[in-house]
N, C-alpha and C positions, 0 to 999 in steps of 0.2 A: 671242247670242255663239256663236259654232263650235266646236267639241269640238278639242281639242288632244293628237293622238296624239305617242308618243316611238317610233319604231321601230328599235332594236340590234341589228346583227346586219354579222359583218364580210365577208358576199356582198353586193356592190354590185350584184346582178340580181336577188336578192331582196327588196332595198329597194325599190329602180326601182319593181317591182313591186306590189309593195304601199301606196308613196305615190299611187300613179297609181291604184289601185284606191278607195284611202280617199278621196283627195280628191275624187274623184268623186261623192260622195256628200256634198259640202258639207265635211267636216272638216279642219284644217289638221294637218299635220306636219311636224316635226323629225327629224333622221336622227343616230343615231350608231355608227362601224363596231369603235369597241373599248369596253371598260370604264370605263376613264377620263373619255371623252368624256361616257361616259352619263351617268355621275355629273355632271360638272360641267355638265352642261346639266338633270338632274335636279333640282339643287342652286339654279340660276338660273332655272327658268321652273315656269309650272302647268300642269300636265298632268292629262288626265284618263283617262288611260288609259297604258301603258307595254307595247308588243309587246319583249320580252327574249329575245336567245336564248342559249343557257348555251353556248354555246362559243363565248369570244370571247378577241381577244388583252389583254394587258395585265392587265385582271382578270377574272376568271369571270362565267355570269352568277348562278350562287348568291351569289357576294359580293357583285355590283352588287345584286342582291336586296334582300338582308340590310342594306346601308348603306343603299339608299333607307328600308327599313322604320324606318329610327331617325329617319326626320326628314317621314315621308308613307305616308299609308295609300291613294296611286293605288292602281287596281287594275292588277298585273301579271300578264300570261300568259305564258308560257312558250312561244318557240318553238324545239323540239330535234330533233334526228336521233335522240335518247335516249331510249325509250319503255320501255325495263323499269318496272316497279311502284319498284321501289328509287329511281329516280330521279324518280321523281314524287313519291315520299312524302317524298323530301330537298328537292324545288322546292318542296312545301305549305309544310314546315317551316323553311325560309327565308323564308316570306311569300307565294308568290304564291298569285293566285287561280283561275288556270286553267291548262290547259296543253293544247296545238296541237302530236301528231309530226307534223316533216317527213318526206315531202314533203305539204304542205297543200295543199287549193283552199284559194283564196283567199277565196272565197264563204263557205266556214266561217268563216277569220278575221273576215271583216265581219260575220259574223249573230253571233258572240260577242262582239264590239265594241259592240252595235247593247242587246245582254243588257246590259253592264255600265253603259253610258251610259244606256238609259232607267231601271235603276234609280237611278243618281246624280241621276237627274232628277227621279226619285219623292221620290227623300230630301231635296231641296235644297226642292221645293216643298214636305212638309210641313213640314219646319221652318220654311219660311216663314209659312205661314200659323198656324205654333203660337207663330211670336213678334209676328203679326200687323203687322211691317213687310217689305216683300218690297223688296229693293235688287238691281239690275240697272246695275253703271256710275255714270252719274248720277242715274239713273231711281229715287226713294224713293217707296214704295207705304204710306201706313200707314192698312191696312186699320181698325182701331178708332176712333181719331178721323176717318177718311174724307178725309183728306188726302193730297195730290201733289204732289210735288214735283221738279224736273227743271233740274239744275243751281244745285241746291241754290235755286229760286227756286218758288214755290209757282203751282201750277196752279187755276185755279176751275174744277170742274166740276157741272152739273147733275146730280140725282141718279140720272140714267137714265144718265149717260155713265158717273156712278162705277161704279153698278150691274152697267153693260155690261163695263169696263174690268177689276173685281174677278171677275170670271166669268172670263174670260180668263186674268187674271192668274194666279191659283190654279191656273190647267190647262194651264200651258203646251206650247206646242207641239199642245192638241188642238183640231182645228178643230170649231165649231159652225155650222151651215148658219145663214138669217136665220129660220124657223122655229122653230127650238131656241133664240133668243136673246128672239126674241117670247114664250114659252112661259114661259121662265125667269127675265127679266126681268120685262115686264108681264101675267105669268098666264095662265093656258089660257081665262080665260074674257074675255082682250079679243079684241074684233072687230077692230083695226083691221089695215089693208095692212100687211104682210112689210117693204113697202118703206120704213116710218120706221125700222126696221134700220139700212138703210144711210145714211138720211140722219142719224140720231144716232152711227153711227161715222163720216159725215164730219166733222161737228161735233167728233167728239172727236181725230179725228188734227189738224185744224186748229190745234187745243189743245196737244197735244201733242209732235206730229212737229215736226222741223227744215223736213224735205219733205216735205208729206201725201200728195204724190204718190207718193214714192219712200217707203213707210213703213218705220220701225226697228222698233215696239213690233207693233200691231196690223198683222198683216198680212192680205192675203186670199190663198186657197186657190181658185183658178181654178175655177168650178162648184160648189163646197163650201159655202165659206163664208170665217168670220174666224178668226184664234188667234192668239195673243201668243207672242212668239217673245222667250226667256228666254236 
């Protein structure tokens, strides 16, 4: 699923801007040009991240801050024309978590994006694996008893697919070549070809996927390898 930016801020060339940069990079956005707005689209959808800039019409963004904090702990950055120290220690103390003077590269705002998203990634995987059911949509993973399940109907799989599938699933987003899955799955000291790799994740998207061809879960990484995409 695609990371779900909020970007506030009431210059419609700065937004432009930076929706076209983010989405670029695979992530969906939301646009809102005053306080108000923010809030009630803050209020109605999940976000995982919220670009804020503190000068906006209708309400501030320390108060858009401050209300979202009562109801969501997204991470917010701050983006201001505002850079005194005072003014940053008032945007901490409101809630956010980082803060961006204008005028920015853009490139910064994405690599600070890029910080807060892969930790929410980090956190979501080990909780997953600490309650030992990992749920994606319809996709229920429960690691302990070794079961799957996928629209709420139960998947059979062999213990090299689970094997396979549980590797992945735990690490999401990180690719392993078919090397590394030979290795980890059935042991440094089996001989066989690389290539029952790939014929046991065909086997498993076949299981799995709507379209094995067009995969959701297991994808491949051109030259790489596989990863599970979370």
């Amino acid at each position: 699923m695609a990371e779900r930016i909020l970007i506030v801020d009431d210059e419609k060339a700065i937004v432009k801007g930076l929706k076209y940069s983010i989405e670029q990079d695979g992530m969906e956005t939301d646009a809102a040009y005053d306080g108000e707005e923010a809030l009630e689209l803050a209020r109605s959808n999940r976000y995982d991240l919220v670009l804020l800039d503190l000068m906006l019409p209708k309400i501030d963004g320390m108060e858009v801050c401050r209300q979202i904090r009562e109801f969501s702990d997204v991470p917010i950055i701050f983006l201001t024309a505002k850079g005194n120290d005072m003014d940053k220690i008032m945007g901490f103390e409101s809630g956010a978590d980082d803060y961006i003077v204008k005028p920015f590269n853009v490139l910064e705002v994405k690599a600070r994006i890029k910080v807060f998203v892969r930790r929410a990634r980090k956190k979501m995987a080990e909780a997953a694996v600490s309650s030992k059911v990992i749920e994606n949509g319809e996709f229920r993973f429960d690691i302990e008893n070794r079961r799957l399940f996928i629209n709420n109907r139960e998947i059979n799989l062999t213990t090299k697919e689970f094997d396979i599938l549980e590797l992945l699933v735990t690490h999401p987003g990180k690719v392993y070549s078919r090397d590394n899955l030979k290795e980890l799955v059935w042991g440094s000291e089996y001989n066989g070809d690389a290539r029952t790799v790939d014929v046991h994740v065909r086997r498993l998207r076949e299981k799995i996927e709507e379209t094995p061809g067009a995969p959701k879960y297991v994808q491949t990484k051109w030259g790489s390898g596989y990863f599970y995409k979370g």
